[in-house]
N, C-alpha and C positions, 0 to 999 in steps of 0.2 A: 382379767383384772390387771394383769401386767400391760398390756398393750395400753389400758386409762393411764396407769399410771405413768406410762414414759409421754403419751401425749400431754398431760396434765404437768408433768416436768418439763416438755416443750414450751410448754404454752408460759409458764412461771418467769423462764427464761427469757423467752423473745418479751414479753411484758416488760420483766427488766430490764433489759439491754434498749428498748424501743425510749419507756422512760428515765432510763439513768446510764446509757452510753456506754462509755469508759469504765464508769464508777459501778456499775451492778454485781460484777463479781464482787466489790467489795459489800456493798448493800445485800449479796447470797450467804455471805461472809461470814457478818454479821448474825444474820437469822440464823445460820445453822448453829453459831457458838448461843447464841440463847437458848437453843431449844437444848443444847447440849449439856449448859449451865442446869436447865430444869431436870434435867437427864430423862429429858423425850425422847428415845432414841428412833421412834419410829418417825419422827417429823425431823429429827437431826438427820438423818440417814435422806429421807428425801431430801433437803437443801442442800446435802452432798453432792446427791447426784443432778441436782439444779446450777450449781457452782462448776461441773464438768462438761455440766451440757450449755454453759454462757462460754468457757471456754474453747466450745467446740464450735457453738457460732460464731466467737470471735474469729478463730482461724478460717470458716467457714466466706467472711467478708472480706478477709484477707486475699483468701482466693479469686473474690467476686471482683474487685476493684484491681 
């Protein structure tokens, strides 16, 4: 189950960042304070770790380019 889940947080991310650049962590941001608002924590918790992992492809291009 954990192995889906870090691909499927892959995947959440490069989606993001493919269609909103710059702006996805904030667009990750976003989602996670709604679901937090609802106090989903099992879906806040994921867009946490979807908001670390746009992070880590950020620095990830940083390195590429």
């Amino acid at each position: 189950k954990n192995m889906d889940e870090k691909k499927t947080i892959k995947s959440i991310a490069t989606a993001l960042v493919s269609q909103y650049g710059d702006d996805a962590q904030t667009v990750a941001m976003l989602r996670a304070a709604e679901f937090a608002a609802e106090l989903n924590n099992d879906e806040w918790a994921k867009w946490e770790k979807v908001i670390k992992e746009i992070e880590g492809l950020d620095n990830q291009s940083i390195l590429d380019g």
